[in-house]
BALOBA-1460 file (C-alpha; in Angstrom, 3 decimals):
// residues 301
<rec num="1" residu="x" x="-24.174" y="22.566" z="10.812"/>
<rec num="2" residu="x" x="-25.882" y="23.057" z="7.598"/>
<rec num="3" residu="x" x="-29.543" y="23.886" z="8.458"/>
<rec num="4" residu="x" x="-31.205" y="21.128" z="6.083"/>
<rec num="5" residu="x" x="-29.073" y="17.871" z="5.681"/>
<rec num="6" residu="x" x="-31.735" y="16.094" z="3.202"/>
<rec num="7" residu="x" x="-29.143" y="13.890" z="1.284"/>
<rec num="8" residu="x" x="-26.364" y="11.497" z="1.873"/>
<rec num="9" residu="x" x="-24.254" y="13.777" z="-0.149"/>
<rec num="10" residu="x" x="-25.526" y="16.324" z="2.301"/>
<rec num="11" residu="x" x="-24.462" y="14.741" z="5.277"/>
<rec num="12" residu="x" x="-20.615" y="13.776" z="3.919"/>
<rec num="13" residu="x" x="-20.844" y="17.585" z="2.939"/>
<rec num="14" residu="x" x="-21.514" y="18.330" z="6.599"/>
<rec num="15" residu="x" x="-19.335" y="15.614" z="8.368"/>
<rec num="16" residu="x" x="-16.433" y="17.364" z="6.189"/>
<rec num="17" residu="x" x="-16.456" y="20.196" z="7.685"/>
<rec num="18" residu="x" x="-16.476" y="18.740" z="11.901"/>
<rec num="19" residu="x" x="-13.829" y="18.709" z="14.253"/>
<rec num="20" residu="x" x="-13.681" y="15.174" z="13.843"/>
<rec num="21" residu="x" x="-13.072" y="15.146" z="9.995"/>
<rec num="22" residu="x" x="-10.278" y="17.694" z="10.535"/>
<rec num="23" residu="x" x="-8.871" y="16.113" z="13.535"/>
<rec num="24" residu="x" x="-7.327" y="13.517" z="11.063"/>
<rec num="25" residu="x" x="-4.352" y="13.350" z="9.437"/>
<rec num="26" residu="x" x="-4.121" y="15.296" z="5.750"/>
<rec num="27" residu="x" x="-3.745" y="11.751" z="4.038"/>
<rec num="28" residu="x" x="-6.315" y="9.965" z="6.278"/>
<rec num="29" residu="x" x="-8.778" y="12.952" z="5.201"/>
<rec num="30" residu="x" x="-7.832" y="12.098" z="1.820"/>
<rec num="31" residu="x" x="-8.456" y="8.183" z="1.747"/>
<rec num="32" residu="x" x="-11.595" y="9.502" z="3.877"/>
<rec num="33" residu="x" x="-12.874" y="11.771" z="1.352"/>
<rec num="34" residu="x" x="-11.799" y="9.465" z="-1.523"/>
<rec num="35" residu="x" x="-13.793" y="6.444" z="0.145"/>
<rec num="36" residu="x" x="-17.044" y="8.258" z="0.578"/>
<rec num="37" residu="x" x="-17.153" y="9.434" z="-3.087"/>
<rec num="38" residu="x" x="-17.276" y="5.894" z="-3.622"/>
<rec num="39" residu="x" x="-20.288" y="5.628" z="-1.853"/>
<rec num="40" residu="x" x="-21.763" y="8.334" z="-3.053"/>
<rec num="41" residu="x" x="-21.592" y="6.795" z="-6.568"/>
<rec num="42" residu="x" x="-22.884" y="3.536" z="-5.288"/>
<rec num="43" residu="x" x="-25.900" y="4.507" z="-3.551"/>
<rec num="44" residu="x" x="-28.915" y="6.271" z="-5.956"/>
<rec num="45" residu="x" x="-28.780" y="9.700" z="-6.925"/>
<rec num="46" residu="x" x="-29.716" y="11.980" z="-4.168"/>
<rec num="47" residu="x" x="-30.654" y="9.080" z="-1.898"/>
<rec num="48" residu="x" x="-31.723" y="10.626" z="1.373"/>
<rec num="49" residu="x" x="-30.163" y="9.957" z="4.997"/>
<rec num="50" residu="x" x="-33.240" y="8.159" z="6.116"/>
<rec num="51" residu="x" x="-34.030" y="6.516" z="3.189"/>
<rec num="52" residu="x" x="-31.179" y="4.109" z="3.256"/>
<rec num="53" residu="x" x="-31.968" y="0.924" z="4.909"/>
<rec num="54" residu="x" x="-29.305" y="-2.010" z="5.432"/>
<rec num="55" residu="x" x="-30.762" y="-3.343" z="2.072"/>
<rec num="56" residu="x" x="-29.568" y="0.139" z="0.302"/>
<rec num="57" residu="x" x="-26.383" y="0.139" z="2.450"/>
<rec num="58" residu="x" x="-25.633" y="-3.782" z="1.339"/>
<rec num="59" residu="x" x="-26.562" y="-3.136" z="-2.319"/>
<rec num="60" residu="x" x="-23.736" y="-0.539" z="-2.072"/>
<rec num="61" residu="x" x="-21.416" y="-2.243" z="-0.432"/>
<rec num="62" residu="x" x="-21.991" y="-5.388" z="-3.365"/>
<rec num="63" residu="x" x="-21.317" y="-2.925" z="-5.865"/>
<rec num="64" residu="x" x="-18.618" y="-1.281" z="-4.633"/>
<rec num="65" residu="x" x="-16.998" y="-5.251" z="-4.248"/>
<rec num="66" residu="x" x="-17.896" y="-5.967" z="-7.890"/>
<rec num="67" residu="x" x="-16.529" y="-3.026" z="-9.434"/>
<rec num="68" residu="x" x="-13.572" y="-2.178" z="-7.301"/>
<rec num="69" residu="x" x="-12.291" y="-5.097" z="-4.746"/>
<rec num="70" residu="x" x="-13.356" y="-6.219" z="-1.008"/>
<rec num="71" residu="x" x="-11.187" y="-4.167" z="0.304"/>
<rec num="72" residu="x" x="-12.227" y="-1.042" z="-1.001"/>
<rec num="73" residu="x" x="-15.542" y="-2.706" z="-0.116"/>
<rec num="74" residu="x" x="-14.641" y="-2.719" z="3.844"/>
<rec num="75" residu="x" x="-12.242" y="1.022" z="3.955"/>
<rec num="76" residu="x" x="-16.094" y="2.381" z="2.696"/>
<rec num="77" residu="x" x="-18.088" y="0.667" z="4.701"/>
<rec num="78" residu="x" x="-15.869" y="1.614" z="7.880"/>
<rec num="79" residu="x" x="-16.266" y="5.030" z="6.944"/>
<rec num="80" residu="x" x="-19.615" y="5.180" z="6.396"/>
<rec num="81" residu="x" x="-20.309" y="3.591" z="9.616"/>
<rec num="82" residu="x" x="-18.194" y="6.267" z="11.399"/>
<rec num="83" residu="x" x="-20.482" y="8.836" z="9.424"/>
<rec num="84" residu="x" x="-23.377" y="7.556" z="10.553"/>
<rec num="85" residu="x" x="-22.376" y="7.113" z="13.961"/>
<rec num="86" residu="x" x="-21.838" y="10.714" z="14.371"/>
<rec num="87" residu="x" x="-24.661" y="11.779" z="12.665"/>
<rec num="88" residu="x" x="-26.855" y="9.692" z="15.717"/>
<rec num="89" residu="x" x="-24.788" y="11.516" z="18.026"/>
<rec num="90" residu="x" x="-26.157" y="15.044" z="16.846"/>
<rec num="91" residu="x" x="-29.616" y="13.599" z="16.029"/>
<rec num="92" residu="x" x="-29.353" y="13.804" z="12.575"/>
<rec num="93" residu="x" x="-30.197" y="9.985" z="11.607"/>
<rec num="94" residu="x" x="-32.511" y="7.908" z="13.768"/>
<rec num="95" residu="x" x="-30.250" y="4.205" z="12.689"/>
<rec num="96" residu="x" x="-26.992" y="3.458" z="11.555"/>
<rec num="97" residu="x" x="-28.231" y="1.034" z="8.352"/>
<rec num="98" residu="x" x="-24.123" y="0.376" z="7.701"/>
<rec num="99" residu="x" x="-24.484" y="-1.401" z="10.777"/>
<rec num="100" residu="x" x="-26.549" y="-4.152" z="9.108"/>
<rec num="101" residu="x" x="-23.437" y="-4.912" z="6.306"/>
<rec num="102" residu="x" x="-21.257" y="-7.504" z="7.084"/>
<rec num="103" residu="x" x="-17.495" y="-6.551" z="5.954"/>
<rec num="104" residu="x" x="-16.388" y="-9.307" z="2.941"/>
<rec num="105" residu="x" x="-13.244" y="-11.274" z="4.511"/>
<rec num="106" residu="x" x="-10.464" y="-10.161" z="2.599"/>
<rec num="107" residu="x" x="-7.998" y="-13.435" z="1.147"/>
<rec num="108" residu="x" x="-4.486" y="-13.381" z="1.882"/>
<rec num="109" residu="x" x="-2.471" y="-11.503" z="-0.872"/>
<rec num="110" residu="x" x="0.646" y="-13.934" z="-1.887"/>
<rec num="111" residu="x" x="1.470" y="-11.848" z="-5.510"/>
<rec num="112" residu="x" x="5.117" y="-11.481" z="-5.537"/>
<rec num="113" residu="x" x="7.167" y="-9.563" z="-8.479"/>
<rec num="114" residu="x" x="9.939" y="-11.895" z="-11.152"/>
<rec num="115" residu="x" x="12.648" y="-10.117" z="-10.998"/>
<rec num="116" residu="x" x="11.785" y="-9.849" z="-15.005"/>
<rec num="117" residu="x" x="8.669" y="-7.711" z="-14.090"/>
<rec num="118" residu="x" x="10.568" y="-5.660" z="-11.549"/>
<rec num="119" residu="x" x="13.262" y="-4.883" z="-14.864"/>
<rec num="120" residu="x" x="10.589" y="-4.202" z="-16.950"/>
<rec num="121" residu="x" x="9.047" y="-1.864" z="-14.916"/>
<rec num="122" residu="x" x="11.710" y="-0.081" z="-14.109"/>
<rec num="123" residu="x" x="13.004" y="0.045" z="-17.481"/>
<rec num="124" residu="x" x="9.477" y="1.569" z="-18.565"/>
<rec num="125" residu="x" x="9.294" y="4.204" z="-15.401"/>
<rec num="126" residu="x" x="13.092" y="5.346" z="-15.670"/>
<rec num="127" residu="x" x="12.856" y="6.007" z="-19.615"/>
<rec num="128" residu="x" x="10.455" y="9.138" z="-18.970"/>
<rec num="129" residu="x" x="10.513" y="12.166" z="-16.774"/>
<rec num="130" residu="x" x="7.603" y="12.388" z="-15.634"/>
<rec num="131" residu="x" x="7.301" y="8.309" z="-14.454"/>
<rec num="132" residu="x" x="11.003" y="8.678" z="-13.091"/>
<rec num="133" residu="x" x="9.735" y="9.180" z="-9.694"/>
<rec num="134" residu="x" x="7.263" y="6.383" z="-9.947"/>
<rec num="135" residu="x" x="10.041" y="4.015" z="-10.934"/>
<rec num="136" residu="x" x="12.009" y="5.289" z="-7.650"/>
<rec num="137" residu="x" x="9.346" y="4.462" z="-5.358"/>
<rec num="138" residu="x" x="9.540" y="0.932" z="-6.834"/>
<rec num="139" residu="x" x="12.678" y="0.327" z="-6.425"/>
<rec num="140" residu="x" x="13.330" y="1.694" z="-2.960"/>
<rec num="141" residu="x" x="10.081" y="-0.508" z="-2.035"/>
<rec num="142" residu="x" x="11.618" y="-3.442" z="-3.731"/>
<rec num="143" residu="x" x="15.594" y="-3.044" z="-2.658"/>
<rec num="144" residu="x" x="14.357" y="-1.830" z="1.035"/>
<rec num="145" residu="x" x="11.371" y="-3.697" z="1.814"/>
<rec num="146" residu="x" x="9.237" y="-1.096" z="2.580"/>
<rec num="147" residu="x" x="5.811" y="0.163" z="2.112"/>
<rec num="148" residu="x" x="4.484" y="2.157" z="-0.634"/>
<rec num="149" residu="x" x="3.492" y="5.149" z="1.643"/>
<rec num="150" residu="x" x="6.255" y="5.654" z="3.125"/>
<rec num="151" residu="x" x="8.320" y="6.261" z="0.021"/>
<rec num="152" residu="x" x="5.821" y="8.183" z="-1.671"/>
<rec num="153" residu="x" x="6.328" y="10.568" z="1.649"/>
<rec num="154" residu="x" x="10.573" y="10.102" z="1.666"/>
<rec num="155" residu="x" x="13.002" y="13.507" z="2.461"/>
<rec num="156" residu="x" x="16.252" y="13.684" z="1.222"/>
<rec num="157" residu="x" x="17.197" y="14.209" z="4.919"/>
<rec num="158" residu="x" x="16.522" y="10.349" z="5.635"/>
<rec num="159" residu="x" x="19.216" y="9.724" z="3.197"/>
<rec num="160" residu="x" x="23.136" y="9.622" z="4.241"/>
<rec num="161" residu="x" x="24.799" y="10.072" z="0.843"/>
<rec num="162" residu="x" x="27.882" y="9.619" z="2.264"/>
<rec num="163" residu="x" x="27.373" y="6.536" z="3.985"/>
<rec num="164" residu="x" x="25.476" y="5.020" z="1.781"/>
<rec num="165" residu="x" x="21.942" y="4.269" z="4.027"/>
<rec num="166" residu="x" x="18.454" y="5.602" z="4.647"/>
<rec num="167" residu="x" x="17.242" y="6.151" z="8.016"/>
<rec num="168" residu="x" x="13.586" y="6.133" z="8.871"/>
<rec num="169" residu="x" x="10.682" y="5.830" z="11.058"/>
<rec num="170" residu="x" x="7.781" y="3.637" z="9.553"/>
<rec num="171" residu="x" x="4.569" y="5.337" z="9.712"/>
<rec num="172" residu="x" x="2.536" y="2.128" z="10.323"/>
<rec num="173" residu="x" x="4.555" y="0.860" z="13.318"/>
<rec num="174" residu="x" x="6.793" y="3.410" z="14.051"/>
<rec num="175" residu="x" x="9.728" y="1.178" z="13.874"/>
<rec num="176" residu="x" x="13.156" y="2.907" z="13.069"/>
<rec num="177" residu="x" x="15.067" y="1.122" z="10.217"/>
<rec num="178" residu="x" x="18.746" y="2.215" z="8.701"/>
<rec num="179" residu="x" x="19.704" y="0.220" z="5.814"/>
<rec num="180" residu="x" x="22.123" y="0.185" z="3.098"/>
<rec num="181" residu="x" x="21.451" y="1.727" z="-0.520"/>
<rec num="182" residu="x" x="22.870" y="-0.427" z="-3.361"/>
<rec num="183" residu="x" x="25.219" y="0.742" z="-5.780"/>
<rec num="184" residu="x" x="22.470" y="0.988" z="-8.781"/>
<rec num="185" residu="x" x="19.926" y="2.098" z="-6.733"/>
<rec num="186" residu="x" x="22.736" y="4.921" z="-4.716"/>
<rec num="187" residu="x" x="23.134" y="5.830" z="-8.096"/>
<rec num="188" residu="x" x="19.592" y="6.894" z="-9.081"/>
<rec num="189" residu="x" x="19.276" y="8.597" z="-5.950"/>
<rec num="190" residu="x" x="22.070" y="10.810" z="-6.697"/>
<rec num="191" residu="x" x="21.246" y="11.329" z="-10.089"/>
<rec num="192" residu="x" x="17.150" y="12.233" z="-8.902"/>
<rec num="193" residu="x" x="18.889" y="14.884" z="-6.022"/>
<rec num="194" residu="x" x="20.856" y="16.474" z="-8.627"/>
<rec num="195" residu="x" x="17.486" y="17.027" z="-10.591"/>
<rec num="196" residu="x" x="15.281" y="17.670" z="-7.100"/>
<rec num="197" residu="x" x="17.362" y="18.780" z="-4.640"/>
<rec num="198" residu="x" x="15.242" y="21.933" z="-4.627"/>
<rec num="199" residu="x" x="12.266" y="20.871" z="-2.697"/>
<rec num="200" residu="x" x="12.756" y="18.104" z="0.088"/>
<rec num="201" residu="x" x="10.807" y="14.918" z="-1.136"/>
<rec num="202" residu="x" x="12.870" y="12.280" z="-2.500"/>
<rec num="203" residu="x" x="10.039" y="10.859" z="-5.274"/>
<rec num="204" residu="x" x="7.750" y="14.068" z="-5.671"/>
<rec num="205" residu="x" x="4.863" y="14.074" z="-8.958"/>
<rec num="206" residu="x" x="7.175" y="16.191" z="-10.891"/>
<rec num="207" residu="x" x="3.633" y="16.617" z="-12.741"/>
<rec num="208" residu="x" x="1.741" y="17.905" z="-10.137"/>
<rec num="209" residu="x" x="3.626" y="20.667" z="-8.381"/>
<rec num="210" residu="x" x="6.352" y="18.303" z="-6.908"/>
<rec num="211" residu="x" x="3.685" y="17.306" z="-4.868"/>
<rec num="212" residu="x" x="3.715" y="13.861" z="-2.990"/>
<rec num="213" residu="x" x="1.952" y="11.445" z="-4.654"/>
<rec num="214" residu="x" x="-1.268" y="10.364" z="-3.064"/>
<rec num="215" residu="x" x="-1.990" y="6.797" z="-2.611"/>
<rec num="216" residu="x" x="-4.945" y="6.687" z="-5.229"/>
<rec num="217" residu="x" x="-2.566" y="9.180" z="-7.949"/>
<rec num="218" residu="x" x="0.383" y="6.609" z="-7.505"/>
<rec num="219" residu="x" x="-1.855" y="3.419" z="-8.340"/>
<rec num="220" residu="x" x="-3.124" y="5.535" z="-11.722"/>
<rec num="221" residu="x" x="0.386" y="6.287" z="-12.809"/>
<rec num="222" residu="x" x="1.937" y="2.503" z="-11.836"/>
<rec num="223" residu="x" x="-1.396" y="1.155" z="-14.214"/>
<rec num="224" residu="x" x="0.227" y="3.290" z="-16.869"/>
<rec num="225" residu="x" x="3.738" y="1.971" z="-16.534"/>
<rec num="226" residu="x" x="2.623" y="-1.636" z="-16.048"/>
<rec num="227" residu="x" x="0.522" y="-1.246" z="-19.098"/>
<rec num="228" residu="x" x="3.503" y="-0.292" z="-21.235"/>
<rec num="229" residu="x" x="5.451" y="-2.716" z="-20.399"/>
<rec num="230" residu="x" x="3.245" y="-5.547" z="-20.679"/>
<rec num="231" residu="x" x="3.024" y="-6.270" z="-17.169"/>
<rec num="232" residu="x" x="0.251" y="-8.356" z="-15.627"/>
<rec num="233" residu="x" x="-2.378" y="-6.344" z="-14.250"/>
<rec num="234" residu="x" x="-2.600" y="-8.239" z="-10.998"/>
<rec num="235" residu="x" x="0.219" y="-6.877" z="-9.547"/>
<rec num="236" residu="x" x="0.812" y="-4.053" z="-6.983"/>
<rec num="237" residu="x" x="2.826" y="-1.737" z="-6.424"/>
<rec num="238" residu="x" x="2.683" y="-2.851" z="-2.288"/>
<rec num="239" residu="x" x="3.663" y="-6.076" z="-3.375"/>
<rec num="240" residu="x" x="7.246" y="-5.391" z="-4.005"/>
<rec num="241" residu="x" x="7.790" y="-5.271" z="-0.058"/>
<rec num="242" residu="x" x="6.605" y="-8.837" z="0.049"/>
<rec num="243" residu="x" x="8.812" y="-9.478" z="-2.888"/>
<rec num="244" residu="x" x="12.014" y="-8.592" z="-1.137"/>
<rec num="245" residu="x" x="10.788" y="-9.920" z="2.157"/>
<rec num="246" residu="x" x="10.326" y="-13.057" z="0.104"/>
<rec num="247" residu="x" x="13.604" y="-13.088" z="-1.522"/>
<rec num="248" residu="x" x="15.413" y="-12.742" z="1.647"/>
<rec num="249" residu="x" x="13.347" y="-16.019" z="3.121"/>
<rec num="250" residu="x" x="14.591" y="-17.705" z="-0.076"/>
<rec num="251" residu="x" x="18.068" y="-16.747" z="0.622"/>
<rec num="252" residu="x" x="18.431" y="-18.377" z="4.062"/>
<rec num="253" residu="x" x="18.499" y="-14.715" z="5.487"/>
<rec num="254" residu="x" x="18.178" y="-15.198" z="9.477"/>
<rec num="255" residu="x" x="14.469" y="-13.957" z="10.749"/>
<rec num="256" residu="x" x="16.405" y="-10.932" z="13.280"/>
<rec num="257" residu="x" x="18.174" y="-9.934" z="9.999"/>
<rec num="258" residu="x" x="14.882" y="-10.103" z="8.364"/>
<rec num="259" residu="x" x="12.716" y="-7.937" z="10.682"/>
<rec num="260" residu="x" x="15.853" y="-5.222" z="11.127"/>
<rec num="261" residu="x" x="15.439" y="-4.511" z="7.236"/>
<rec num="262" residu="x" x="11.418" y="-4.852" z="7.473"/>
<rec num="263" residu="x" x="10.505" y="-3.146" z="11.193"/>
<rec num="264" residu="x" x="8.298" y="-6.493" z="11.953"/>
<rec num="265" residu="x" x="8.474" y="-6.391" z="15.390"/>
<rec num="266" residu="x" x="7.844" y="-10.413" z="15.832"/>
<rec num="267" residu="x" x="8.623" y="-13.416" z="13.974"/>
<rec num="268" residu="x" x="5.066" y="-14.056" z="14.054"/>
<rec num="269" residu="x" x="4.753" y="-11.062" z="11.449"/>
<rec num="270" residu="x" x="7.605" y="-12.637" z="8.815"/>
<rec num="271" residu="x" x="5.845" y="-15.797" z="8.447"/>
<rec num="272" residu="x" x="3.329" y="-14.939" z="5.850"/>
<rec num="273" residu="x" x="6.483" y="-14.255" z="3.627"/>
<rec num="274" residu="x" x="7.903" y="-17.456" z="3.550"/>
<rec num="275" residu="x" x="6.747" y="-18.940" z="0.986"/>
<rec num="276" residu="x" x="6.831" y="-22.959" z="-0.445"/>
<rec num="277" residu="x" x="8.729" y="-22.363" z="-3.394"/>
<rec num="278" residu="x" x="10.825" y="-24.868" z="-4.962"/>
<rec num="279" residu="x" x="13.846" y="-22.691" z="-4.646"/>
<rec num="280" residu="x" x="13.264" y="-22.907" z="-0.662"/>
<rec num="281" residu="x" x="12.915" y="-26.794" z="-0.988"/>
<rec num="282" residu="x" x="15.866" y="-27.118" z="-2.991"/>
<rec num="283" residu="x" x="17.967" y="-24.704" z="-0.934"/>
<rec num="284" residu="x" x="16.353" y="-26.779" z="2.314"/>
<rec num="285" residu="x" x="17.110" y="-30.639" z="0.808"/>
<rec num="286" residu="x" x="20.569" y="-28.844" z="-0.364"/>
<rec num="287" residu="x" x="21.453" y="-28.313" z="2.983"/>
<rec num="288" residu="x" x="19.834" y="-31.530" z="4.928"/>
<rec num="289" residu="x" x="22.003" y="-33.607" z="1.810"/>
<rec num="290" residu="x" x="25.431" y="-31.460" z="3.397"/>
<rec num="291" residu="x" x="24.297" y="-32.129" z="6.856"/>
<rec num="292" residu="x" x="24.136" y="-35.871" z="6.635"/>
<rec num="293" residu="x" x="26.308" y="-36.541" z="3.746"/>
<rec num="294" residu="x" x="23.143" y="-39.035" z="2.186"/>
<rec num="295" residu="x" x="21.387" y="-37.417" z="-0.761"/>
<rec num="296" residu="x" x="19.945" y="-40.584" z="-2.924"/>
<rec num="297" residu="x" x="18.486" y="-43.795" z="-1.601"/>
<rec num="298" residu="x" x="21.293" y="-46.366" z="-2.048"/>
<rec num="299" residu="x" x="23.426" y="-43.985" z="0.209"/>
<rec num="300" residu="x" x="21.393" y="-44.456" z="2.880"/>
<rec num="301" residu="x" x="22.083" y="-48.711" z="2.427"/>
């Protein structure tokens, strides 16, 4: 332990370095480390540990919502509180003023991808080398259904070339899914192996030491693409696994066949993917219209 921990900056410096901090995993300790720089920045210059009251800690946590988003809002203030919380445990800080912030309830995210924007990205990523591996992580989120850290973290050993499938264990759940690679995207893949094959990540930053994209370097680089190719800047790179999980819904695709592609483990967890759209409606009056054999007014007479 440092032997004067005066500042807040101090006391992130310190909690760094503890057996809890590196206990984590390496990309927890970087959304950890990347979170409390955000506080940092929020809170006033060289504030000290005991100087910040819940009114500091909430005028922080406000900013932090107006210039970045609630959810950043509530990732920092988790952390914070965490810090805090071990700092009373070795009698460092009297109070935990974090405790005295209310986390922001975050609304339900319904942003889905056209397919136009998913072409247009893609067409932007795949027409440089160095965004080539951003536009691969899109489309395995989008064709798969999967989440954005996952593919940023994809080996080429997950990937049966000969078969055509990936195999792989989600890091959120842990749920094993195998499923099939289409021919454009099988193509890509074999194309980016012939390129990469070198080192084992399927979608490394061919920019940064073939390193694997970290979550806050991939959102910088998808800004750039979406930029380019006029894209609106509401949309996510995450939300291409609701897009697909969507599309599937739309389709009439049966929930089991649904969650084997997506490693929901319920029903329950699908739901928020089914959307109203007319295309559902259609698809649903379509079929009711089959079933009965009535589809207008005067046929029911």
């Amino acid at each position: 332990m440092p032997k004067v921990i005066k500042t807040f900056s101090d006391l992130v410096d310190y909690w760094l370095t503890t057996n809890e901090y590196n206990g984590l995993e390496d990309k927890t300790k970087t959304q950890y480390r990347y979170l409390l720089s955000l506080a940092v920045s929020a809170l006033p210059t060289q504030v000290g540990v005991a100087s910040i009251t819940g009114t500091v800690a909430n005028a922080a946590f406000d900013t932090i919502c107006n210039e970045k988003s609630a959810t950043l809002a509530n990732r920092v203030l988790s952390v914070c509180r965490r810090v805090y919380a071990h700092a009373a445990r070795r009698d460092i800080a009297d109070v935990n003023p974090w405790r005295k912030v209310r986390s922001k309830k975050e609304p339900a995210r319904r942003v889905v991808w056209s397919r136009e924007n998913v072409t247009a990205f893609l067409d932007v990523a795949y027409s440089e080398w160095r965004t080539r591996s951003i536009g691969l992580i899109a489309q395995m989120c989008y064709e798969w259904c999967q989440r954005v850290g996952d593919m940023r973290t994809l080996t080429w050993d997950s990937i049966n070339f000969e078969e055509k499938y990936v195999k792989l264990v989600q890091s959120k759940r842990r749920a094993q899914v195998k499923i099939p690679i289409s021919e454009n995207l099988m193509a890509m893949l074999l194309e980016q192996k012939a390129a990469l094959d070198f080192q084992p990540l399927v979608a490394p930053n061919v920019v940064d030491n073939m390193k694997a994209y970290s979550l806050y370097r991939v959102s910088g680089w998808v800004n750039r693409v979406k930029e380019e190719a006029g894209l609106p800047h509401t949309l996510r790179l995450a939300d291409l696994r609701r897009t697909g999980t969507t599309e599937m819904c739309e389709a009439g695709v049966s929930m089991p066949q649904i969650m084997a592609v997506t490693g929901h483990s319920t029903p329950a967890s699908v739901v928020p993917y089914m959307k109203n759209t007319l295309l559902s409606s259609t698809e649903a009056c379509t079929l009711r219209s089959a079933h009965t054999g009535k589809s207008t007014y005067k046929d029911l007479a």
